[in-house]
C-alpha positions as CSV (number, residue, x, y, z in Angstrom):
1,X,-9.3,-17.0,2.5
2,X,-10.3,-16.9,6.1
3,X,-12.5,-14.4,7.9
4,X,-9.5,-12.0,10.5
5,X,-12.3,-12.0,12.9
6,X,-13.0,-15.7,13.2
7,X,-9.4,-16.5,14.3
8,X,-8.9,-14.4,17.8
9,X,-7.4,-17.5,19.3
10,X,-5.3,-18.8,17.0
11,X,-3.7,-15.6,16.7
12,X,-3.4,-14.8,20.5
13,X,-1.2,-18.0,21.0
14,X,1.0,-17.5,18.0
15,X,1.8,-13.6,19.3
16,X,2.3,-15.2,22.7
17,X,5.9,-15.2,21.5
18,X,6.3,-12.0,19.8
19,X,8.7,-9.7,21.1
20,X,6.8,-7.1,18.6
21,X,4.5,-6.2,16.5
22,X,5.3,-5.1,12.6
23,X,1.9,-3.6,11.0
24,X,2.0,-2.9,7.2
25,X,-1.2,-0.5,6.2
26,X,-2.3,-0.1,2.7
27,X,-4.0,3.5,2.6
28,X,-6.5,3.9,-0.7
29,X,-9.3,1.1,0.2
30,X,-7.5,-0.4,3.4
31,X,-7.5,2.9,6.1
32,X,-9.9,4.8,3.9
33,X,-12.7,4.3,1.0
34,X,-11.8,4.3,-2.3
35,X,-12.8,7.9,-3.7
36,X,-13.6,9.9,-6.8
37,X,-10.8,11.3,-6.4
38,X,-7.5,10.5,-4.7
39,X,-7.7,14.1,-2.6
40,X,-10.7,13.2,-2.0
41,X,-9.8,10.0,0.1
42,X,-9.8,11.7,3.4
43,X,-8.3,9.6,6.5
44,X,-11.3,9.8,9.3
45,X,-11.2,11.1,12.1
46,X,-11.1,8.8,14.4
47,X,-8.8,6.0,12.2
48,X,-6.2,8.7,12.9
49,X,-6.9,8.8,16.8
50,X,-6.6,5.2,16.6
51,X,-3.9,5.0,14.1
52,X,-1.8,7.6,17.0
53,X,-2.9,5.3,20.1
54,X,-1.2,2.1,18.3
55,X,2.1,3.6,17.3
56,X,2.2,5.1,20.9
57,X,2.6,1.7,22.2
58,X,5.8,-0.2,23.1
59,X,6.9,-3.0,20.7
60,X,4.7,-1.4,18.2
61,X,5.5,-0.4,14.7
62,X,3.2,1.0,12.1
63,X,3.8,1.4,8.8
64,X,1.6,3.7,6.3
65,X,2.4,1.7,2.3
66,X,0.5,3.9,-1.1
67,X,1.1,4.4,-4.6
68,X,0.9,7.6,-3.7
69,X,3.7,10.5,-3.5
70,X,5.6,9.8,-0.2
71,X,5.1,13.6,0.3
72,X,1.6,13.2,-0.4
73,X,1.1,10.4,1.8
74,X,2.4,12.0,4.7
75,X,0.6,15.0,4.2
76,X,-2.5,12.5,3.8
77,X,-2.0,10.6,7.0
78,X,0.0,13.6,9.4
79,X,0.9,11.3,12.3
80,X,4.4,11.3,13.9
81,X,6.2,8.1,14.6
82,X,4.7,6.2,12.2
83,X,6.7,5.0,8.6
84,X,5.6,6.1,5.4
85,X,6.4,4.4,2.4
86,X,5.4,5.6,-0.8
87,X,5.1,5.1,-4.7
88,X,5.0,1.6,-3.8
89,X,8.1,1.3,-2.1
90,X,10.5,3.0,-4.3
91,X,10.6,5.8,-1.4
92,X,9.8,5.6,2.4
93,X,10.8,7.4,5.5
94,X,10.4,7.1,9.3
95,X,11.9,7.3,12.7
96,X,15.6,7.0,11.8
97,X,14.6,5.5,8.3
98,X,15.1,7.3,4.9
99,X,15.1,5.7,1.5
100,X,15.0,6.4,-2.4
101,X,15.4,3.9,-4.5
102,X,18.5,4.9,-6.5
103,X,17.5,3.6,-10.1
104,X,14.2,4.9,-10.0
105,X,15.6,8.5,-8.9
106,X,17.8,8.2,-12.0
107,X,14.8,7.6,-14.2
108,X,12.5,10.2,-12.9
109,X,13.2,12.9,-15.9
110,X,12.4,10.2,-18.0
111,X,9.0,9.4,-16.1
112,X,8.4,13.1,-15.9
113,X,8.7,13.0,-19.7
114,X,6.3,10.3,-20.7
115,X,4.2,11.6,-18.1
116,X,3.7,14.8,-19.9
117,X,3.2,13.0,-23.3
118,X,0.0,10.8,-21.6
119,X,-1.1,14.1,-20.1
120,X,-1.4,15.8,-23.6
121,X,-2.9,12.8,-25.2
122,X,-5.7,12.0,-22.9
123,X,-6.8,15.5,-22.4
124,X,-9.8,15.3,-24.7
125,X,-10.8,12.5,-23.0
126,X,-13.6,13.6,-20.4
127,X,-12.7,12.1,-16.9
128,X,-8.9,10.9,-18.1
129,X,-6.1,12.1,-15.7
130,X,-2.6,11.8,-15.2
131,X,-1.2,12.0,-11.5
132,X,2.6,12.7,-10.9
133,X,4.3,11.3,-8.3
134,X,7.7,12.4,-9.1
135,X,9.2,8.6,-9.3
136,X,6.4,7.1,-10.6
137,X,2.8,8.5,-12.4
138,X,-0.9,7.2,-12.6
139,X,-3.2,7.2,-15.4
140,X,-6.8,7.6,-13.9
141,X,-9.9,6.6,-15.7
142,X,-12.5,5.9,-13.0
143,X,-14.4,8.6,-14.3
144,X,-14.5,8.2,-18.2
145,X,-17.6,7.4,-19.0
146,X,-18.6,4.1,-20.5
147,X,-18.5,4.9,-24.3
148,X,-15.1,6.7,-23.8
149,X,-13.4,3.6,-22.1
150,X,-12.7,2.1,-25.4
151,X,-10.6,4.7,-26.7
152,X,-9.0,5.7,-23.2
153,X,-7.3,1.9,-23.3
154,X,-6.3,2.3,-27.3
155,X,-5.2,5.1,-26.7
156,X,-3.3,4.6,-23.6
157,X,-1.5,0.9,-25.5
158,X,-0.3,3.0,-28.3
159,X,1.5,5.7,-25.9
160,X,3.0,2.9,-23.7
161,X,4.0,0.4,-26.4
162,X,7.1,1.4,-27.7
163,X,8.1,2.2,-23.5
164,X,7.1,-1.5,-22.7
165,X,9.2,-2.6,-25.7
166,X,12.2,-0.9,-24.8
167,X,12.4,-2.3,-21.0
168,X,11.9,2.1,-20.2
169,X,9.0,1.7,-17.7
170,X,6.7,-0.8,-16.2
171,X,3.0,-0.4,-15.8
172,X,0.5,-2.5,-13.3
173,X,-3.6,-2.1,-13.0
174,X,-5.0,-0.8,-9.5
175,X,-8.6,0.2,-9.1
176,X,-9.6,1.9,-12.1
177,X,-5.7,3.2,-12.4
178,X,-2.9,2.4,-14.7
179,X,0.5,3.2,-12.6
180,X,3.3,3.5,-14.6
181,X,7.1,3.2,-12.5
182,X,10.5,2.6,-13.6
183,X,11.6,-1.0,-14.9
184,X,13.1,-1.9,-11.4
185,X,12.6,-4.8,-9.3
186,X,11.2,-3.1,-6.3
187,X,7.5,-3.1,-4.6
188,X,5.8,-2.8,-2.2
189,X,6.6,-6.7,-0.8
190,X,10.7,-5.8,-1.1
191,X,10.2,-2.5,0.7
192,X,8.1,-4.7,3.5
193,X,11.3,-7.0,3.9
194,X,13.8,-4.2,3.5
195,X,12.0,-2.8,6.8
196,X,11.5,-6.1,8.5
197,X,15.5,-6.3,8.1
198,X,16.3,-3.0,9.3
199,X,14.4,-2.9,12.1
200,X,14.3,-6.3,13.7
201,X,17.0,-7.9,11.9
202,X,17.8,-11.2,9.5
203,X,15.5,-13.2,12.2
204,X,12.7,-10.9,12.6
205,X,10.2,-12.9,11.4
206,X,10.8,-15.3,14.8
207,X,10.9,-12.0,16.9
208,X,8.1,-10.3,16.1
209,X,4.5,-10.7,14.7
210,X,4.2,-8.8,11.2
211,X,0.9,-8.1,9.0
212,X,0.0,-6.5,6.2
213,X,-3.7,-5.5,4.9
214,X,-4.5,-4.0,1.4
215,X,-7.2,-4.1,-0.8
216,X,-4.9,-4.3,-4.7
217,X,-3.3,-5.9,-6.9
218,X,-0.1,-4.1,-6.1
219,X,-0.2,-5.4,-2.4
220,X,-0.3,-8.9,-3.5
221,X,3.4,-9.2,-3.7
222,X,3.7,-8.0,-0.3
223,X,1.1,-10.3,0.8
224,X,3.4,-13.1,-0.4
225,X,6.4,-11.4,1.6
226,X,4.2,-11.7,4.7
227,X,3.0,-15.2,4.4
228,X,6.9,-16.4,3.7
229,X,7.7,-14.6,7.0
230,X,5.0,-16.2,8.7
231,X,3.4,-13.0,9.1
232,X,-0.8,-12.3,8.6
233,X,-1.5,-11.3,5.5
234,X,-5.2,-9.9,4.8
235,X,-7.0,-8.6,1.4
236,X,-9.5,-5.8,2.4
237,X,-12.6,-6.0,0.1
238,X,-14.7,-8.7,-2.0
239,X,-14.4,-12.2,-0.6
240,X,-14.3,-13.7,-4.0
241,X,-11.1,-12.1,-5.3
242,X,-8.4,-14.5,-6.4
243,X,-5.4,-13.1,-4.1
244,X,-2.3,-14.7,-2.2
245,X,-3.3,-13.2,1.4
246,X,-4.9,-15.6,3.7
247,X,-7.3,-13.6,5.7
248,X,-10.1,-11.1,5.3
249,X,-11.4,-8.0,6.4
250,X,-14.9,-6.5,4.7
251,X,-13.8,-3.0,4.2
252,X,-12.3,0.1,5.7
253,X,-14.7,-0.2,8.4
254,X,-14.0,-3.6,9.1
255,X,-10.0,-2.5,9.3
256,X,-10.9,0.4,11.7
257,X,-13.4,-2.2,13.9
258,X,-10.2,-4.9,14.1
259,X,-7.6,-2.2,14.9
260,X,-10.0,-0.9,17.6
261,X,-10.1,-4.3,19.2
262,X,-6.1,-4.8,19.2
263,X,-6.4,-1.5,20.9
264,X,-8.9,-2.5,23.3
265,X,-7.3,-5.6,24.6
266,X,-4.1,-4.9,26.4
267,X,-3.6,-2.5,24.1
268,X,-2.8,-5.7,22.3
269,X,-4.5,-8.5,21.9
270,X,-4.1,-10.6,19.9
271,X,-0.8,-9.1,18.4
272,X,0.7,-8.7,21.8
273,X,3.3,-10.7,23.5
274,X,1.3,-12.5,26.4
C-alpha cells in the first residue's frame, strides 16, 4: 500500500484524460471518527462545507456509501446533490437515482424478526446493542466490557447458527460490529459498479477517474471494484492492515486534508481533466 499523498504526479497525468470524476466516500472512519456510538459520529463542520464545494463542481460526482440506514445516512450527511447509498448498497438514492434491492426488501420481515430475537437475548449484556436498519441490522459490542466479550460471541453464534445454516441471512465483522443482511449477492463493490454504469456508461472506467476510500472490511470488495476499473482505491486507517486497496490515507483528518487539496487546485487537481 502506497502513501495518497506521495503520488500528486502520477495521478495528475492519469486524470489528464478524465472527462470526470466518480468519488466513492465511506462515512463511519473515512468522513468522520469512529464513535461510541453511531449517533454520535457527527460529520464536521467544515468536511460538510467541503463535501458541498466538490459536488458543486462540473464533472463532479460524490457518492456518500454506510452500513447505515439510507434514511439515516442522509439525515447524517444533509447535503443536496450528492448520492447516498446505504446498508451497504442494498439501497441508495440520488439526483435521478433510486434503488432497493428487490430480494433484500422481500426479506426484511424476516430480518426484522431475528433482529428482535438478538435484541431480547443480548439485553442483559451491559454495552450489547442491536441497530435496525430496516434491510439489514447490526449487533454492537464496542462497549461490553472485557469479561462480558466471551459470552456476547457464544451467545451471539448460538442465535445465528441455525440462520447461517439455512442460507436465511449473512453476517460480516466491521469495527467492533456484527452486521447481519440478507443472503444476497450485493455490496457495497456491486452498488459502486451498478452506479459507474448508470451514470457514465459500460466504458466509464476510460471516461472518468473513480475512487473510493473506506476504512472496513466491508469496503474491501469495493476496493477490488475500483482497482478492476482502474480507479484509486484507498484504505483509511493503520498502515499494516492486510487490504486489497492500493493507497493510503492516515485518518479522517488525512481524508478532509486530501479533499481540501483537490479543492484547492483548480478545483481539481489531481482528479481533474487537464
Amino acid at each position: 500500500m502506497k502513501s495518497l499523498w506521495a503520488h500528486r504526479a502520477f495521478f495528475k497525468r492519469r486524470a489528464a484524460q478524465a472527462e470526470s470524476l466518480l468519488l466513492f466516500l465511506d462515512y463511519d472512519g473515512t468522513l468522520t471518527p469512529i464513535a461510541a456510538h453511531p449517533s454520535r459520529a457527527r460529520l464536521p463542520a467544515d468536511t460538510r462545507r467541503l463535501l458541498r464545494r466538490l459536488v458543486s463542481l462540473p464533472g463532479v460526482w460524490i457518492a456518500v456509501v454506510s452500513g447505515r440506514s439510507l434514511r439515516d445516512l442522509r439525515r447524517m450527511v444533509g447535503i443536496q446533490g450528492l448520492c447516498y447509498v446505504g446498508n451497504h448498497g442494498l439501497e441508495l438514492q440520488g439526483p435521478g437515482l433510486r434503488y432497493v434491492h428487490p430480494a433484500a426488501q422481500a426479506r426484511r420481515l424476516l430480518l426484522k424478526r431475528i433482529s428482535g430475537t438478538v435484541k431480547a437475548a443480548v439485553r442483559p449484556i451491559p454495552g450489547a446493542w442491536v441497530e435496525e436498519k430496516g434491510l439489514t441490522f447490526s449487533i454492537h459490542w464496542r462497549a461490553v466490557p472485557r469479561p462480558a466479550q466471551r459470552t456476547f460471541h457464544r451467545l451471539v453464534e448460538a442465535l445465528m447458527a441455525p440462520h447461517l445454516k439455512r442460507g436465511l441471512l449473512r453476517r460480516t465483522h466491521g469495527k467492533r460490529v456484527i452486521d447481519v443482511r440478507p443472503p444476497v449477492d450485493w455490496g457495497k463493490g456491486t452498488a459502486v459498479a451498478w452506479l459507474v454504469t448508470r451514470i457514465n456508461g459500460r466504458d466509464a472506467s476510460r471516461r472518468a477517474r473513480i475512487g473510493y476510500l473506506g476504512d472496513d472490511e466491508t469496503d474491501e470488495d469495493a476496493f477490488r471494484t475500483v482497482n478492476r476499473l482502474g480507479g484509486v482505491s484507498v484504505f483509511v486507517g493503520h498502515r499494516g492492515r492486510r487490504t486489497a486497496a492500493r493507497h493510503w490515507l492516515k485518518d479522517p483528518t488525512d481524508v478532509r486534508a486530501w479533499l481540501t487539496e483537490l479543492d484547492r487546485s483548480r478545483r481539481w487537481q489531481p482528479f481533474q481533466r487537464a
